[in-house]
C-alpha positions as CSV (number, residue, x, y, z in Angstrom):
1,X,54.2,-38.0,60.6
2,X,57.4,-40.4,61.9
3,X,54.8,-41.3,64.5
4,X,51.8,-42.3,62.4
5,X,53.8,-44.4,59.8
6,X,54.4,-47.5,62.1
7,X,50.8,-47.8,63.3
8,X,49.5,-46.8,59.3
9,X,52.1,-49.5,58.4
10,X,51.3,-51.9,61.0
11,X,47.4,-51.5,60.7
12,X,47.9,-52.4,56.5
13,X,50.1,-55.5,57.4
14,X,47.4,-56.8,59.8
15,X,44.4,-56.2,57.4
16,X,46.9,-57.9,54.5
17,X,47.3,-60.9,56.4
18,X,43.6,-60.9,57.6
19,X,42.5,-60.8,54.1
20,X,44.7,-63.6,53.0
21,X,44.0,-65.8,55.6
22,X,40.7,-65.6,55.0
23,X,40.4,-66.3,51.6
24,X,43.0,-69.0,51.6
25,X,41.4,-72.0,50.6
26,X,41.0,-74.6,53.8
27,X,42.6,-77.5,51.8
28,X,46.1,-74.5,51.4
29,X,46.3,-73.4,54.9
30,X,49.5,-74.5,56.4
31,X,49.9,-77.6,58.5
32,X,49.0,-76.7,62.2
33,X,46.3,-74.3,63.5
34,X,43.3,-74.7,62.0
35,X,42.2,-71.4,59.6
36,X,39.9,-70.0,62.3
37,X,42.5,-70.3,65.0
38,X,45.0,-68.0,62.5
39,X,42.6,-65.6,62.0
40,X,41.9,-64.8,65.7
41,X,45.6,-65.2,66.2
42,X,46.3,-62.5,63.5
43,X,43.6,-60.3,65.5
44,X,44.5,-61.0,69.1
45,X,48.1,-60.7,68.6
46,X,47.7,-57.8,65.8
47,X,51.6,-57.0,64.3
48,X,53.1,-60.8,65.1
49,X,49.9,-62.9,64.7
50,X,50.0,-61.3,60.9
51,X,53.8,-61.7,60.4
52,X,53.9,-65.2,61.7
53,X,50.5,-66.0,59.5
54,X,52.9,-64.3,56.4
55,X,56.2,-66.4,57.3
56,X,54.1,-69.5,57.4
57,X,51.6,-69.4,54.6
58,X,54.9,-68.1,52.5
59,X,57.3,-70.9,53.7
60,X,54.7,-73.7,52.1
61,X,54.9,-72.0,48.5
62,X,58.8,-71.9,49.0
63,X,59.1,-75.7,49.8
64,X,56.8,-76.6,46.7
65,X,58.9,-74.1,44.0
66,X,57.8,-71.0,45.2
67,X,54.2,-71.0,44.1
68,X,50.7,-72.1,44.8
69,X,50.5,-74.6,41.8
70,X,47.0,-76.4,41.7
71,X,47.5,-78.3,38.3
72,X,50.5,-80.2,36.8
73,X,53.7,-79.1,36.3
74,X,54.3,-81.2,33.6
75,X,53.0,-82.3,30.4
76,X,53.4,-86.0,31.7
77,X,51.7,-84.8,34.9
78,X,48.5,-84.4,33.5
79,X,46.3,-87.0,33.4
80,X,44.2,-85.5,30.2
81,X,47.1,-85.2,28.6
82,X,48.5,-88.8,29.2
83,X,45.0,-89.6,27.6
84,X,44.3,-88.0,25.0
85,X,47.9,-89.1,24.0
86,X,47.3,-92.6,24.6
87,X,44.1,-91.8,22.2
88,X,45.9,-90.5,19.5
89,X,48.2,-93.2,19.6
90,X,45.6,-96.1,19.4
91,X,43.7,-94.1,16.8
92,X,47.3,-94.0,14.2
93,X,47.4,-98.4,15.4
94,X,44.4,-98.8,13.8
95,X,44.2,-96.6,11.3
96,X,47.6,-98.4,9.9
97,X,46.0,-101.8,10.6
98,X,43.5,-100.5,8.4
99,X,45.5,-99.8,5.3
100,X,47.5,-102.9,5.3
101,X,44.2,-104.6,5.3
102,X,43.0,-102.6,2.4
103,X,46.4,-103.2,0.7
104,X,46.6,-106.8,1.5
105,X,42.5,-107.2,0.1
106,X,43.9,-105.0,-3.0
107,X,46.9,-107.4,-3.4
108,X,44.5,-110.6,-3.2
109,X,42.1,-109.7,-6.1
110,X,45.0,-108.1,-8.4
């Protein structure tokens, strides 16, 4: 058994990192190799190929905060938000303008 665990161990690690390499999206993979030149790295160089491809991929989600974030992080990150803000807030202008041209209309005829 103390003899099948490394290779059980080091066959799971290599299809792990196979797997996520592949369906890492091109525009995510690291800077350097291309995605097709880690994959055969990860199968010609089986136990490192994988544990580099790990360390790598990782070390980009640890620089940016420790996770793959694909939208803002912010509410004032967000561009749809920013608008619909800047909506709202045009929308109360003119809806005041409005009732101090009603009042001021009132006020004339009175």
């Amino acid at each position: 058994m103390a003899r099948v665990l490394p290779i059980v161990l080091g066959v799971a690690l290599i299809v792990f990192a196979l797997i996520d390499c592949i369906r890492t999206p091109r525009h995510a993979v690291p800077p350097g190799p291309p995605k097709e030149v880690w994959v055969l790295l990860i199968i010609a160089v089986p136990v490192i190929g994988a544990i580099a491809w790990l360390i790598v991929s990782r070390s980009k989600g640890i620089a940016s905060g420790g996770a793959r974030r694909t939208g803002p992080v912010a509410p004032d990150d967000d561009p749809e938000f920013l608008a619909d803000l800047d909506w709202q807030a045009r929308k109360a202008y003119h809806e005041r303008m409005k009732a101090e041209r009603e009042a001021q209309g009132d006020d004339a005829e009175g």
